[in-house]
Structure formats: structure tokens, C-alpha cells
C-alpha positions as a printed Julia matrix, in Angstrom:
299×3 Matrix{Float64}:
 -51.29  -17.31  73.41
 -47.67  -17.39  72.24
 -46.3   -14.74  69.81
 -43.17  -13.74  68.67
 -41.7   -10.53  66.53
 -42.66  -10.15  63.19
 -39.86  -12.15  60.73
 -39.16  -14.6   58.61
 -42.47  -16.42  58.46
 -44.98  -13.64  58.38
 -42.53  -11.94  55.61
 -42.66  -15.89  54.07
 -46.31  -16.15  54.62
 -47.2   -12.95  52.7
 -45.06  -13.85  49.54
 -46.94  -17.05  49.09
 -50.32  -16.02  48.82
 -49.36  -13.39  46.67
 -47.42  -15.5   44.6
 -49.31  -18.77  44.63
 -52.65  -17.41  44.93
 -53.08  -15.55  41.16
 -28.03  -32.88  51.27
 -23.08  -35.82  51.78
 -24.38  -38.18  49.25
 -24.91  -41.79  49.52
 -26.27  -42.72  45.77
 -24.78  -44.36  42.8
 -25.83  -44.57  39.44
 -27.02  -47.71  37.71
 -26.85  -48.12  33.92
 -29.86  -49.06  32.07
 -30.54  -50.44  28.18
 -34.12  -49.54  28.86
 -34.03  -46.26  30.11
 -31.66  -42.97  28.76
 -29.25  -41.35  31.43
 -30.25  -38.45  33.57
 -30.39  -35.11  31.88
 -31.56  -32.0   31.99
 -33.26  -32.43  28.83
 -35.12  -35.76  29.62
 -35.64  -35.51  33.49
 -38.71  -33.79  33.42
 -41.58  -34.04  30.25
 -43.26  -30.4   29.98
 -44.96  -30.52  27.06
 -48.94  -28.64  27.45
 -50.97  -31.36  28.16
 -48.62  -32.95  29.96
 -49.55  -34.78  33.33
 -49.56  -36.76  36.66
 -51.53  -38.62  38.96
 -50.76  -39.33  42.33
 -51.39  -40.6   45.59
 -50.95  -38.07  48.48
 -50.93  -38.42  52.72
 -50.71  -35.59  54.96
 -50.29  -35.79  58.12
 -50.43  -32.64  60.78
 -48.13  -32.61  63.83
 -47.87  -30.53  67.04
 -45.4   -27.79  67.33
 -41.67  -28.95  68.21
 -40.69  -27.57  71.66
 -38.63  -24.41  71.74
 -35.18  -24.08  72.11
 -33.72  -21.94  75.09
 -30.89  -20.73  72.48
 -31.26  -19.89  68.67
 -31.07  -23.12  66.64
 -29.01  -24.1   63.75
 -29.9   -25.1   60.81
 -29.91  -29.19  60.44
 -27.36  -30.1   57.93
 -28.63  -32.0   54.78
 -27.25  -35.58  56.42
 -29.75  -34.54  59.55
 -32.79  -34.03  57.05
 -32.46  -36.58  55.45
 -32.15  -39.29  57.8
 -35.26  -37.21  60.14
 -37.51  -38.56  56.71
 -36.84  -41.93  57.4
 -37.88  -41.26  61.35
 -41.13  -40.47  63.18
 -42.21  -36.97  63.83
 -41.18  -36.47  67.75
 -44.18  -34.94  68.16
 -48.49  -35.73  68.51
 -50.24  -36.23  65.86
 -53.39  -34.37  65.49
 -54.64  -35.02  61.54
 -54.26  -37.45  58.87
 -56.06  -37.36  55.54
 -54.94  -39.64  51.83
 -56.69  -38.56  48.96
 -55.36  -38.04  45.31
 -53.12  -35.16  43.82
 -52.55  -34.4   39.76
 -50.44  -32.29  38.15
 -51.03  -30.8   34.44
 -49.43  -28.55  32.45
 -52.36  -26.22  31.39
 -51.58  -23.32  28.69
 -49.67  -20.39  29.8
 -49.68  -18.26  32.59
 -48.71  -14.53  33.23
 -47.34  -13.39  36.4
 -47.9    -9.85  37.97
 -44.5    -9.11  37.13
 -45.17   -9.66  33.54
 -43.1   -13.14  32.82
 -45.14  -15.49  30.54
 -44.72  -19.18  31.75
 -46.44  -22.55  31.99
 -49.01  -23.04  34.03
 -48.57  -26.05  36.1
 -51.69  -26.4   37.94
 -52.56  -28.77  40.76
 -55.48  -30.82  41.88
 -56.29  -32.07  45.46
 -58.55  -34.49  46.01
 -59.23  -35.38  50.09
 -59.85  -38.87  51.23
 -62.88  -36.94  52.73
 -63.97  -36.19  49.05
 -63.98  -32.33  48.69
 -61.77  -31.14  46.46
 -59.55  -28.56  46.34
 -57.76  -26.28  42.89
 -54.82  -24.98  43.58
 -54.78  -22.64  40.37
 -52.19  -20.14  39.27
 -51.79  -17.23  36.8
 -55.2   -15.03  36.31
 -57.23  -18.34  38.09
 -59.08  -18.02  41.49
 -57.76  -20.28  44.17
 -61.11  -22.51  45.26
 -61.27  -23.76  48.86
 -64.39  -26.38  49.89
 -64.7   -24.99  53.79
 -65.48  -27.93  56.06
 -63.83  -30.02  58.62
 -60.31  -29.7   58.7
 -58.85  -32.38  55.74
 -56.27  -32.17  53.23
 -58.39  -29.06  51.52
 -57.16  -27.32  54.36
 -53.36  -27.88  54.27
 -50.62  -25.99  52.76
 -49.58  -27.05  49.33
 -46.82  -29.27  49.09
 -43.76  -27.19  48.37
 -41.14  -29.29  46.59
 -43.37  -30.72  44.12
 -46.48  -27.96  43.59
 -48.09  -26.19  41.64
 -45.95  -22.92  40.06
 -45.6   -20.69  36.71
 -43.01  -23.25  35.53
 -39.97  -22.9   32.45
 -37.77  -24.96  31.52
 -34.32  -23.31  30.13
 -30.98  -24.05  29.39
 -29.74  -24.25  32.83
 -32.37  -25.61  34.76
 -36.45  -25.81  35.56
 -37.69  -22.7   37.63
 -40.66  -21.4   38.89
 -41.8   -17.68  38.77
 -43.51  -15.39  41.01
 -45.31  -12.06  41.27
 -43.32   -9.97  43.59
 -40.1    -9.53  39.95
 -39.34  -11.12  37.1
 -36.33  -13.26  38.31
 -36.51  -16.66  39.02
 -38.44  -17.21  42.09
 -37.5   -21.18  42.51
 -35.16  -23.48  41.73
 -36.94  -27.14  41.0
 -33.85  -28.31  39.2
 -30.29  -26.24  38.05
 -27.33  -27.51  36.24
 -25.28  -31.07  36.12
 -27.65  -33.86  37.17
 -24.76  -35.8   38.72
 -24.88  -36.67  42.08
 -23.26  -34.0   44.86
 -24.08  -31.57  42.62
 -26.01  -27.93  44.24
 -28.18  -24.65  44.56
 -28.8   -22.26  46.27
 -31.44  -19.3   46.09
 -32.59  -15.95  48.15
 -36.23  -16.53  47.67
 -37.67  -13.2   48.44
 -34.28  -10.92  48.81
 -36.47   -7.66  48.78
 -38.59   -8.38  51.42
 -36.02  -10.82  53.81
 -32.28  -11.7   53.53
 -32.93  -15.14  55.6
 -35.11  -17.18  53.16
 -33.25  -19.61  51.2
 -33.64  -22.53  49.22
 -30.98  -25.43  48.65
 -30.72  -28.04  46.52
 -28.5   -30.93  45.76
 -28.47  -34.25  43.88
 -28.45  -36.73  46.72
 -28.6   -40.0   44.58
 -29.06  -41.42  40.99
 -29.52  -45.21  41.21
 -32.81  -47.81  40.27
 -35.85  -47.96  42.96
 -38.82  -49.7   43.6
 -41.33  -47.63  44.38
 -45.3   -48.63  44.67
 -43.84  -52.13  43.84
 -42.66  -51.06  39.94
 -38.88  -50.92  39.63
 -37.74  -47.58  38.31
 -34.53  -47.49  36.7
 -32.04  -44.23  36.76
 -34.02  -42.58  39.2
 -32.96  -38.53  39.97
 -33.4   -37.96  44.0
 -33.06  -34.42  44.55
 -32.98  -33.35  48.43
 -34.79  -29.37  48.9
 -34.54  -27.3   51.69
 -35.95  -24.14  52.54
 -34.48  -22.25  55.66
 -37.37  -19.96  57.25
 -34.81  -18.57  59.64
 -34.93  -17.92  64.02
 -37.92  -16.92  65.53
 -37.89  -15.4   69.17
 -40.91  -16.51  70.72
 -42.68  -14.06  73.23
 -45.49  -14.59  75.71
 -48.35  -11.77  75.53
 -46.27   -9.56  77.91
 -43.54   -9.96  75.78
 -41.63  -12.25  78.18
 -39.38  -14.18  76.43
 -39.99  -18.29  75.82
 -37.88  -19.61  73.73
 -36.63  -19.71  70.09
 -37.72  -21.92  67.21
 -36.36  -21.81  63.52
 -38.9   -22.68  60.52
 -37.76  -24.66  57.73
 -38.83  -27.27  54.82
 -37.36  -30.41  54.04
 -37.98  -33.29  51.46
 -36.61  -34.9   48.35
 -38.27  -35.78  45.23
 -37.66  -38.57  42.7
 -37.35  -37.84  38.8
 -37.09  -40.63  36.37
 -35.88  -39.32  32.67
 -38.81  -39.22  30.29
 -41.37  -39.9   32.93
 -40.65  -36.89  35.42
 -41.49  -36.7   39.11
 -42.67  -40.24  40.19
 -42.2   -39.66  44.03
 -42.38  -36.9   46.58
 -41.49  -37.04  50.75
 -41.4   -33.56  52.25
 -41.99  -31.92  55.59
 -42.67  -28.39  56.99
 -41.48  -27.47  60.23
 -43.37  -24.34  61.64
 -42.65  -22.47  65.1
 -45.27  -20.49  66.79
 -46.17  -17.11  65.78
 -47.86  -14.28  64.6
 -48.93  -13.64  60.98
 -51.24  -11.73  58.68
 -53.07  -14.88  59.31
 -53.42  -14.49  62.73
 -51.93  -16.46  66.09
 -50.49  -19.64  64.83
 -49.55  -22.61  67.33
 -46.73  -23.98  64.75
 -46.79  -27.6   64.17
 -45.1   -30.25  61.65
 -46.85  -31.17  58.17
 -46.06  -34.3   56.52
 -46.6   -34.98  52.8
 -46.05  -38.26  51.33
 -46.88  -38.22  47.59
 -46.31  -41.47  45.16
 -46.86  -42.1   41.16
């Protein structure tokens, strides 16, 4: 079985179940009558109560192959045209069921912030369902054949201890009391961009980016949608060395998540496409074979 040193993903791997357990620009904006202008204030509804239903596909890939030299980062341009593209890889799993999103009361994090509690609801095609709950709430998993209860969370539009400030919409964790995401920061406008060390005691190679990719009208599940936000995230896992059991090297692979999701003012996130590339490795979780998983989630 392939393995490779302990890094980025393990460290990665550890800070979300502690934590969730509890882009050059090609856009334009069009004016509207019917619907306000972009802004932080209007972009995203949050009031308790608040909520979303959605269609969502997964999809489960093999593992990319391995590199002979330590990969680079894709740029943004390189993500974002892979979305539009097949996965170069097999597919071993697809599953559409339903997803929701409500905000539900308050939450408190083990570091003591008090924030909304943004909780999630998967529903498999298969029909088992799935809460993925956060604050003092237990996570419930239906165990059965592998399905969407048995993926990872979508990242870039999930479940989180969520706030809305003055400068942006963050999530918060357990691990300090610092933002520990970035869902949206600053000027609205397209080009604009953030940046975040997700877990900078633990690992100084996890970050999030994020920048404004396009504000322009869509159709999307045939309704036109008019001053729509697309907002391109990526989260860069970092280089993995990848070892055979006698510690031979194989390769290299590098871990990271891409997507974008679409915001339309006073109606919030209508639209999410993401993907998480994995390498192979060795976790708290045990020998993992890496692989590719797709989420395609639509209002």
C-alpha cells in the first residue's frame, strides 16, 4: 500500500474533524431595474431562520497519477477552465440526492466565539440521510453502502459557525478565536482577492484564496438570475512525497480544492461547482488511495 510522510493532509485532516465535527477574470457586470447591485450587505441573507434547498451530485474519482517532481500549484485560469473539463481519471461512485442549508440559533465554538450556526442537511439519492451539525451537536452518519452519506462535505459552500461583519462573511473554528475561513472579504467587484493561513499553528502550507471571478446575469436550472456574484475558492493542501512500504520513493502529488460559487444579492448562494483533489497517504484515518471528488450543487 502506498504511504507517504506525515504533512499537509493528515495535519488538514485532523483540523476538520475537530472543527467541523462539534482566479484573470473574464466577467462583466450587467445592470438590473429588478435586482440591487452586489454588496456586501445584500449578497448573502443571514437572518435565523434563514434557508436553502438544493440539488447536489457527487461524483468519486480515482487518484491522479504522481508526479516524478514536486508539482505546482495550478493557477486560478487552470482551475477554472479544469471545471468545465472531465476528471482525467475513472470513475468509481456517483450519487444525487438533496442538500439544505439553515441558519439555526447560535453556536459556540471550543475557542469560545459565539456565531451562527449554519447547519447542513444531506439527503442521498439512496435515501439515508446524513446531519452535518455544528456547535455542541453530534455529527450523525447512516453506515451503509458507500453513497453521498459517506463523502466529505462540500467545502466552499458547507456547513460552518458563520458571522457576518463589516468586512466580510467568515467562518469560525475550534482550534482559536480568529477567523478560520474566508466565504466572502471586502469589495465585491470583480478581480478583487483573499487570502488566508487556515491552520498557521499546526502547518504553514494550508491556504485559502479567493477572488471575484465574474459579476454578470446567468441562467441557471433554466431561471435567469440577474447580477450574479461568482466567487472562485481555492485551498492549497501543499506536496506530498509518496513512499512505498519500504520507504522507496514513488512519486509526489500536491492536494488541493477548487470550485466557485454563485451569490445573487438578496437571495444568497444559488449555485455551487467544486472539486477536491486528494494524493495518496497516510492519516489518522488510516491508508488512503487519494482520489478526485466532484460536487455539483444547484438552487
Amino acid at each position: 500500500m502506498p504511504r507517504r510522510r506525515l504533512s499537509a493532509i493528515a495535519l488538514l485532516a485532523a483540523t476538520a474533524l475537530a472543527a467541523l465535527l462539534l482566479a484573470g477574470c473574464d466577467g462583466s457586470t450587467s445592470p438590473s431595474d429588478e435586482t440591487p447591485r452586489p454588496s456586501l450587505a445584500n449578497i448573502w441573507p443571514h437572518q435565523d431562520g434563514t434557508g436553502w434547498r438544493y440539488t447536489i451530485t457527487f461524483e468519486q474519482y480515482a487518484a491522479l497519477p504522481l508526479a516524478a517532481t514536486p508539482p505546482s500549484l495550478p493557477s486560478f485560469e487552470e482551475l477554472h477552465a479544469a471545471l468545465e473539463a472531465a476528471v482525467p481519471a475513472d470513475m468509481l461512485e456517483t450519487d444525487t440526492g438533496a442538500y439544505s442549508l439553515t441558519f439555526v440559533g447560535d453556536t459556540t465554538t471550543d475557542s469560545g466565539v459565539t456565531a451562527q450556526n449554519l447547519v447542513g442537511v444531506i439527503t442521498p439519492g439512496s435515501g439515508k440521510a446524513r446531519r452535518v451539525a455544528t456547535g455542541r451537536e453530534q455529527l450523525q452518519r447512516v453506515l451503509a453502502d458507500k453513497s453521498l452519506a459517506d463523502a466529505t462535505d462540500p467545502a466552499f459552500l458547507g456547513t460552518m459557525p458563520f458571522a457576518y461583519e463589516d468586512s466580510g462573511y467568515y467562518g469560525y473554528g475550534d482550534l482559536h478565536r480568529e477567523h478560520s475561513w474566508i466565504l466572502l472579504e471586502g469589495d465585491l467587484s470583480v478581480g478583487s482577492e483573499f487570502s488566508m493561513l487556515l491552520v498557521p499553528m499546526l502547518a504553514e502550507d494550508i491556504w485559502l484564496y479567493g477572488r471575484i471571478w465574474s459579476v454578470r446575469d446567468r441562467f441557471i436550472s433554466g431561471r435567469r438570475w440577474e447580477n450574479v456574484v461568482e466567487c472562485m475558492y481555492v485551498v492549497d493542501l501543499g506536496t506530498q512525497s509518496v513512499t512505498d512500504d519500504n520507504g522507496n520513493l514513488l512519486g509526489y502529488s500536491r492536494g488541493y480544492w477548487y470550485g466557485t460559487v454563485l451569490y445573487v444579492p438578496t437571495v444568497g448562494p444559488i449555485a455551487c461547482d467544486e472539486r477536491h483533489v486528494w494524493g495518496p497517504s497516510n492519516s489518522i484515518m488510516g491508508a488512503q488511495p487519494g482520489g478526485v471528488n466532484v460536487y455539483r450543487i444547484r438552487r
